[in-house]
C-alpha positions as a printed Julia matrix, in Angstrom:
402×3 Matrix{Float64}:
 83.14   76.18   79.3
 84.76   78.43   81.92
 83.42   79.11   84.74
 81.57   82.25   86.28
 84.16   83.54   89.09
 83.59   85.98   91.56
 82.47   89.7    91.08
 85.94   91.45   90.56
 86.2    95.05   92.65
 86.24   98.14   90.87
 88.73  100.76   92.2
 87.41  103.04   94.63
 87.79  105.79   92.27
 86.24  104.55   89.42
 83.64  107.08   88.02
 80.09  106.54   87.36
 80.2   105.58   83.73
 82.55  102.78   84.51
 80.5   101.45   87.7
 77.47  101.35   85.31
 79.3    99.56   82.32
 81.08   97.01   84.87
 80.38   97.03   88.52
 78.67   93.94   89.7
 79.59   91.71   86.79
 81.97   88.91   86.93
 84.87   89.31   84.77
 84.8    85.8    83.09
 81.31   84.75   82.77
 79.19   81.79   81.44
 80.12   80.98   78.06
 82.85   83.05   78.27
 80.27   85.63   77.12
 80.66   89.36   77.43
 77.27   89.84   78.6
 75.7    88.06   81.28
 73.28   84.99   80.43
 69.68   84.95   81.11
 68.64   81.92   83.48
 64.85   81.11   82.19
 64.72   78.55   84.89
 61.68   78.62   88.05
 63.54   75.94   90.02
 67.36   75.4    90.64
 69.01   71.41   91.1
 70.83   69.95   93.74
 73.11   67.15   92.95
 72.58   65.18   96.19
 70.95   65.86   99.83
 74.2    66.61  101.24
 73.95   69.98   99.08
 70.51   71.0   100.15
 71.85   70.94  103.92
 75.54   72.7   103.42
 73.04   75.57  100.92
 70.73   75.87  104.03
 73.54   75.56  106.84
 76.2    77.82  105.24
 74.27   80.06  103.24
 75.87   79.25  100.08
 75.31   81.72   97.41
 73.26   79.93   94.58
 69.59   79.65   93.64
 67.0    77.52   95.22
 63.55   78.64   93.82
 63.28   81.15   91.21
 61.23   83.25   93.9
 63.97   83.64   96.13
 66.36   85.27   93.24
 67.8    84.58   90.07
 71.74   85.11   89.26
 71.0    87.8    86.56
 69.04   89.64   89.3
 72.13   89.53   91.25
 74.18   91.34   88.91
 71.56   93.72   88.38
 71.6    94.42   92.45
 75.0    94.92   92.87
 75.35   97.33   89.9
 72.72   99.44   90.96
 74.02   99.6    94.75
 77.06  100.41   93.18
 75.97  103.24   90.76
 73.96  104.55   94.05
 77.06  104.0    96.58
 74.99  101.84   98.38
 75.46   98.34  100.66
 73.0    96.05   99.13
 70.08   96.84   96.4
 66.47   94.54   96.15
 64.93   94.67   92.91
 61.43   94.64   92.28
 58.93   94.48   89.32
 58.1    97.69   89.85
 58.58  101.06   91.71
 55.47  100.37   93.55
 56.07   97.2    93.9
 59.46   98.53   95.93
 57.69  100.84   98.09
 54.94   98.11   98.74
 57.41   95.77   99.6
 59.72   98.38  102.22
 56.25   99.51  103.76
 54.77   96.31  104.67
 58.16   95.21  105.89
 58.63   98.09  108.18
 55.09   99.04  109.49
 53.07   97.76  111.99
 49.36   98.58  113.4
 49.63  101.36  114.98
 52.91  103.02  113.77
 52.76  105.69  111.76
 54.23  107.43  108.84
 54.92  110.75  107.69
 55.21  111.86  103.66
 55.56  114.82  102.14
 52.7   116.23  100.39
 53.88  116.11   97.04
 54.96  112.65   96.73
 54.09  109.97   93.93
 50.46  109.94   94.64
 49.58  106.0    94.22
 52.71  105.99   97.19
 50.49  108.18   99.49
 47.22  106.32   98.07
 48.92  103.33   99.26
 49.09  104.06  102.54
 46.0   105.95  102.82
 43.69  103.54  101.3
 45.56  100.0   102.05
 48.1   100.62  104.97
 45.31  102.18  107.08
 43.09   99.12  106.82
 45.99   97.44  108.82
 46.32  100.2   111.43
 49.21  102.23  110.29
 48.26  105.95  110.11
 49.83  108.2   107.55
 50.35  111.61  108.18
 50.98  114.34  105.38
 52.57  117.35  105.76
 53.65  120.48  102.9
 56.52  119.38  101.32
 60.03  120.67  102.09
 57.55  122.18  105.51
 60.75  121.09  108.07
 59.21  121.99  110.8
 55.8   120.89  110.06
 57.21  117.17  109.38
 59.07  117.4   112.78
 55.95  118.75  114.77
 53.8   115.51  113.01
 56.45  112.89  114.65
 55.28  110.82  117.45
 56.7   108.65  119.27
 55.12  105.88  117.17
 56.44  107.53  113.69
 59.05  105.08  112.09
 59.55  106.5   108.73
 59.78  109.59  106.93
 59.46  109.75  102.99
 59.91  111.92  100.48
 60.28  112.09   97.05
 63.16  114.29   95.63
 62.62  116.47   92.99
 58.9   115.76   93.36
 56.52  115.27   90.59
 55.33  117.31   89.13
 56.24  120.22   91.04
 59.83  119.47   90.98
 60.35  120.42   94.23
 63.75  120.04   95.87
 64.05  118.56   99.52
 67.06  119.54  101.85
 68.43  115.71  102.34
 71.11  117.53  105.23
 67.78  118.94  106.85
 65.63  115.89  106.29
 67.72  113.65  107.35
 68.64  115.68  110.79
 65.34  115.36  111.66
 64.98  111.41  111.85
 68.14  111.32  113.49
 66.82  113.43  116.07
 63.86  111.49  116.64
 65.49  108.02  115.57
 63.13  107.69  112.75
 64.33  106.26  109.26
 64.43  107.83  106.19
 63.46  107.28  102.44
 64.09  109.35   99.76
 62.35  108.31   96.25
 65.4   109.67   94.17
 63.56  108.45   90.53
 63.87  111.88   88.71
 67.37  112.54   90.88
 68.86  109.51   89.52
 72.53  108.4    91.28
 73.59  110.78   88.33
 72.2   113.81   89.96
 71.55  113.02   93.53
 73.18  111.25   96.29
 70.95  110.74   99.05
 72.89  108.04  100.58
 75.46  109.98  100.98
 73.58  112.75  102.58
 72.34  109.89  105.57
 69.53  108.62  103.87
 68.49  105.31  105.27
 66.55  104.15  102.0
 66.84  104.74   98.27
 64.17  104.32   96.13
 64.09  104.47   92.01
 61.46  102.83   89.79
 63.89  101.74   87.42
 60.84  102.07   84.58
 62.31  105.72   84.04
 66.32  107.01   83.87
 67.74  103.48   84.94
 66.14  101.24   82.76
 65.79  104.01   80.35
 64.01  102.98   77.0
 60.39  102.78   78.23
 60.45   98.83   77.88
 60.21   97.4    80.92
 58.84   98.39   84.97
 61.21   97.37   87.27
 61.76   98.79   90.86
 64.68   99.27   93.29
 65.62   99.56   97.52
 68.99  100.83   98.18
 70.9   100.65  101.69
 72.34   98.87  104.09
 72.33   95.0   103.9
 70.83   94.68  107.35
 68.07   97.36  107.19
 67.3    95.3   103.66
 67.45   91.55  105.27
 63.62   91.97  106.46
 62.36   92.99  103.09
 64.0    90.69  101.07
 62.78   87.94  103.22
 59.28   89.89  102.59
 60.0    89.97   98.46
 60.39   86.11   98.65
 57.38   85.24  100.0
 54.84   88.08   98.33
 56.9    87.35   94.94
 57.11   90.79   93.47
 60.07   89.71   91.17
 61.41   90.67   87.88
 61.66   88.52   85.01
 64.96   87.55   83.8
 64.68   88.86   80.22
 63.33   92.5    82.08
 66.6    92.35   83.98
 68.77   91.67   80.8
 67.08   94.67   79.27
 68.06   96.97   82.34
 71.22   96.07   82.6
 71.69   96.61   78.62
 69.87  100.24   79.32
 72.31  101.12   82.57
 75.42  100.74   80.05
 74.5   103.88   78.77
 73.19  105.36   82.21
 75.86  108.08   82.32
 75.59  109.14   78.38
 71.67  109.22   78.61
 71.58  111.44   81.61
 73.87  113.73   80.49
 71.95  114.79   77.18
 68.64  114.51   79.53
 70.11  117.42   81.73
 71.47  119.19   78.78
 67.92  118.96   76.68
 65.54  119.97   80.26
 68.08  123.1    81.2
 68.06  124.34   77.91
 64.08  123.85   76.89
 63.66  125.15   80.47
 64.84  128.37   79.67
 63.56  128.69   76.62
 60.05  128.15   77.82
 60.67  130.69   80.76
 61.42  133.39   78.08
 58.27  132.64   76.09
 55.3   134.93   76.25
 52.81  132.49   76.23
 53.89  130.8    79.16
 52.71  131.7    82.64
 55.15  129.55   84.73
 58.09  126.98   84.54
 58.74  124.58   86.95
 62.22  123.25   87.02
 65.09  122.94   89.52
 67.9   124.01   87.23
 66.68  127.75   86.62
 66.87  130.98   89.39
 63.4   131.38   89.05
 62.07  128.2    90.38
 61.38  128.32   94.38
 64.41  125.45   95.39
 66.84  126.84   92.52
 69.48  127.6    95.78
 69.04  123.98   97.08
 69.0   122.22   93.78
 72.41  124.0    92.91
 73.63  123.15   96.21
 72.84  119.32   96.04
 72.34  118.41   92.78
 75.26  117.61   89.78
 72.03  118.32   87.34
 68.73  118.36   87.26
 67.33  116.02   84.89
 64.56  115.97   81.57
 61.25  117.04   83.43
 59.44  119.87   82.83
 56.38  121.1    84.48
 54.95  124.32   82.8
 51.5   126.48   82.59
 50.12  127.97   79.05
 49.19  131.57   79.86
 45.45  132.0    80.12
 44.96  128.71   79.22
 41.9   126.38   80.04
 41.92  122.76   80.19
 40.84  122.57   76.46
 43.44  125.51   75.07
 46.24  123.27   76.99
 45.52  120.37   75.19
 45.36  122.15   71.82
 49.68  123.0    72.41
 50.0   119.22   73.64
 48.11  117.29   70.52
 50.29  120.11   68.41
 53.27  118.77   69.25
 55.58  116.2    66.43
 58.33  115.16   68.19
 57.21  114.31   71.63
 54.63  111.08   72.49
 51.69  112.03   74.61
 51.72  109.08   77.43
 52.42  109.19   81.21
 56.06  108.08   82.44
 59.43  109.6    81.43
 63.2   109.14   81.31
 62.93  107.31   78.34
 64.54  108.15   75.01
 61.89  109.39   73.84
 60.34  112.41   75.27
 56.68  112.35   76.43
 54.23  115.15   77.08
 50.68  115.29   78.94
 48.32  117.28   80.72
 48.36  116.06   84.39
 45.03  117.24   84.56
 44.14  114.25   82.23
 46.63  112.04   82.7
 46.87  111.25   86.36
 43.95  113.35   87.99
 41.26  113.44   85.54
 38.64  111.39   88.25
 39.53  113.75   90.96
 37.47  117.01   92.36
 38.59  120.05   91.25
 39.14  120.85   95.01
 41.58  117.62   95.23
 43.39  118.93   92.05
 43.94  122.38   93.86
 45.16  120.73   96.49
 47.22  118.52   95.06
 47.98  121.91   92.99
 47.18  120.42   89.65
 45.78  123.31   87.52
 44.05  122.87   84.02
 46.72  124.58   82.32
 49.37  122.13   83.48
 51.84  120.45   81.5
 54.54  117.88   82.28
 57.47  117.61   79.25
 59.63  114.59   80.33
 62.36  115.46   77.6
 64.11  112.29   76.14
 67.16  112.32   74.11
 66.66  114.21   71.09
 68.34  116.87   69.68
 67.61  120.28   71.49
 67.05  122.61   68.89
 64.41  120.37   67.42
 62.48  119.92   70.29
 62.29  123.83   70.99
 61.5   124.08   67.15
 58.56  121.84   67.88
 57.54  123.34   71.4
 57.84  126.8    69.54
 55.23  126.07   66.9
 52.81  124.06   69.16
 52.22  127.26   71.03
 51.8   129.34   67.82
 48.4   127.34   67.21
 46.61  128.69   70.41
């Protein structure tokens, strides 16, 4: 059987199709197989004692404990840091499971933390509800609100996070501007980049400290598996992957096979994802019984100058309102439609549709909702792959029933 050699370089110039076909892979692999083999294994041999102290002494890279890593996942790391132009990657089981994992690494009692407001809410929840009962204090402040974020930095602030576009409100965040501001202040920086995607976004490259992605959605890409992701440098990432091993918020091997299979087509996916949100976009702005489209990609929506400045596209997600709509009339056009799945999530294949109303805020106040700007005739369209014209077909005679 040959043996597994070391990950050969890409080019430099390689494009982003290529990186997510073959970056991080070994050219000749186990079995002399083209795709790389999934190690169903906890624990990891030694052949004598001698090996156990040259693993510890030199750091030799191999397994010890299937805790600690597992060679698939390494594969799967270096692709994605690739595909994001990134040091090092740390993969998690989840997105939350990421952010979990970077925030109890990096906060202490009494340091504090500054989102924007219209981050992933479990993310803010998080540190709210859970962080707080350790001492850290999180501050929130209106997103893309520069100077609002600046004035909220203390001199015990140590990170500032955003998401970028936001959900649902799609909002676009400056990275040049955002990132300027923790320099100043020598502060670090995370950007959850999830509906950006390394297709569309490049925070990294804008100075972003940390990368975040729940792999669940454009990565993985086939609503099949929840995996999570931490891109930067390999030092700012040694202290949370010592934190992974010991809370254990791996992946499983056969989850990492299956995102690695789905990043092969990374490139492909997003590019009919951007085609199929730009064009339903517009379509829905044009139709009279629709009161308001959010979405990056079209002049009318409040970051359109930003987005086209920073973004290559601007992915599947759709957040509209129904016209005079109440909570019930909006879920009349949603249960109408054929083609798309009513379920939370998106970046699949398939597309998905729900009333965030219902789906994610259906316990809260209707004074939390307004804040959080959720309004009863809400809905989120997280276009999948499908042909265009047949989802606008669909969308078209959904709102003909109300």
């Amino acid at each position: 059987m040959t043996q597994p050699n070391n990950p050969r370089v890409l080019p430099a110039s390689s494009h982003l199709s290529t990186l997510a076909v073959h970056a991080g892979e070994e050219r000749q692999k186990a079995g002399d197989a083209i795709t790389d083999a999934i190690f169903c294994a906890s624990t990891y041999t030694f052949p004598d004692t001698q090996s156990i102290i040259d693993f510890i002494e030199q750091d030799l890279p191999r397994e010890e404990y299937g805790r600690y890593g597992n060679p698939i996942e390494k594969v799967a790391e270096r692709k994605l840091a690739a595909l994001e132009g990134g040091e090092s990657a740390l993969l998690y089981s989840s997105g939350m499971a990421a952010i979990v994992g970077l925030l109890m690494a990096k906060l202490n009692s009494g340091d504090e933390v500054i989102f924007f407001d219209e981050c992933y809410h479990r993310s803010r929840q998080f540190c709210t509800d859970h962080m707080a009962r350790f001492g850290v204090v999180t501050r929130q402040v209106p997103a893309c609100d520069y100077d609002a974020m600046e004035a909220a930095i203390t001199p015990r602030t140590k990170l500032l996070i955003s998401e970028s576009p936001t959900n649902p409100h799609l909002s676009i965040v400056d990275l040049e501007r955002f990132v300027a501001i923790g320099k100043r202040h020598g502060v670090e920086t995370l950007i959850d980049a999830t509906l950006g995607t390394p297709y569309n976004l490049r925070p990294l490259a804008a100075g972003v400290d940390y990368v975040l992605h729940s792999a669940t959605k454009y990565l993985a890409g086939h609503n099949d598996l929840l995996a999570g992701v931490i891109i930067g440098s390999k030092a700012q990432l040694e202290s949370i992957r010592d934190l992974r091993g010991i809370m254990g918020a791996i992946n499983s091997p056969h989850n990492i096979y299956l995102l690695l299979r789905g990043l092969k087509t990374f490139e492909l996916r997003m590019q009919r994802h951007n085609e199929n949100g730009l064009k339903i976009a517009q379509f829905l702005e044009q139709h009279p019984k629709i009161e308001k489209v959010y979405y990056p990609g079209i002049e009318s929506h409040k970051y359109y100058e930003v987005a086209r400045r920073t973004m290559r596209g601007y992915g599947g997600l759709i957040t509209f309102l129904v016209k005079d709509a109440d909570a019930a009339t909006t879920a009349k056009v949603v249960d109408a439609v054929r083609v798309p799945r009513i379920a939370p999530s998106l970046g699949g294949v398939e597309s998905l549709i729900e009333q965030p109303l219902v789906m994610s805020y259906f316990k809260r106040t209707p004074e939390e909702r307004q804040k959080f700007g959720i309004s009863d005739n809400m809905i989120r369209l997280a276009c999948g792959i499908e042909n265009p014209e047949d989802l606008i077909a669909d969308l078209a005679q959904a709102l003909e029933t109300i």
